[in-house]
C-alpha positions in Angstrom: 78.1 -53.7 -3.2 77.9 -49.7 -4.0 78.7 -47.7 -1.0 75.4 -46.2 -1.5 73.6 -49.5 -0.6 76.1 -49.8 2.2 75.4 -46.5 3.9 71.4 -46.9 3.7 71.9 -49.5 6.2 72.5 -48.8 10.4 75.4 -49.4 12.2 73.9 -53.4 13.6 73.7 -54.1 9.9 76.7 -53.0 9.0 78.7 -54.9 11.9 76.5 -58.2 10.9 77.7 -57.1 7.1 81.2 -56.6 8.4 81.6 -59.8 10.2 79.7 -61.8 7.1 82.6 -60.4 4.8 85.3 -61.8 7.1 83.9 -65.1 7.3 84.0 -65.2 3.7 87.4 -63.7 3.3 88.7 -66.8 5.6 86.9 -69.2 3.3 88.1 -68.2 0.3 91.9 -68.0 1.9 91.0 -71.3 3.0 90.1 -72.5 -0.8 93.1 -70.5 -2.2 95.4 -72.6 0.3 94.2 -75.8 -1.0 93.9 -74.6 -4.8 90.1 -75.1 -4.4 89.5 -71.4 -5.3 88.3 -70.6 -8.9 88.1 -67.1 -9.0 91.0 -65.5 -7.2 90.0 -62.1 -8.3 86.9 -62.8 -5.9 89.7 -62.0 -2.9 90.0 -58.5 -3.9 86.5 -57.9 -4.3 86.2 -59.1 -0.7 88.3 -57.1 0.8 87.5 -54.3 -1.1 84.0 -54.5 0.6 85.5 -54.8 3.8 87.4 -51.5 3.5 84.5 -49.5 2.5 82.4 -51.1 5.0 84.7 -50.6 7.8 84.9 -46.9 6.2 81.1 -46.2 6.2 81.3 -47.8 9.9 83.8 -44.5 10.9 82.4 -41.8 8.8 78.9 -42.3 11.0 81.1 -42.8 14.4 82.5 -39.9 13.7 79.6 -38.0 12.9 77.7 -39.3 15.7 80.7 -37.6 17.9 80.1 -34.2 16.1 76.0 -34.4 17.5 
């Protein structure tokens, strides 16, 4: 997901987004545990979409101090 898409959306959407990621994080750590997992490279990916979510989720705190 492009952090474009990511900021369109409000801040509900992004915690629902934010706790979907998370639950899919524990799945695939949960796969990689039992050597279920078949694309490993599909950890990073996760994570990476829960750092820039979790980013987009302070840049509009922050801004909505600054108001």
């Amino acid at each position: 997901m492009k952090a474009s898409e990511i900021r369109e959306k409000n801040m509900v959407e992004l915690n629902k987004e934010l706790v979907d990621l998370k639950s899919e994080l524990f799945k695939l750590r949960f796969q990689l545990a039992t050597n279920q997992l078949e694309n490993p490279m599909k950890l990073k990916d996760v994570k990476k979409s829960i750092a820039k979510v979790k980013t987009i989720i302070r840049e509009k705190e922050l801004s909505g101090a600054e108001k």
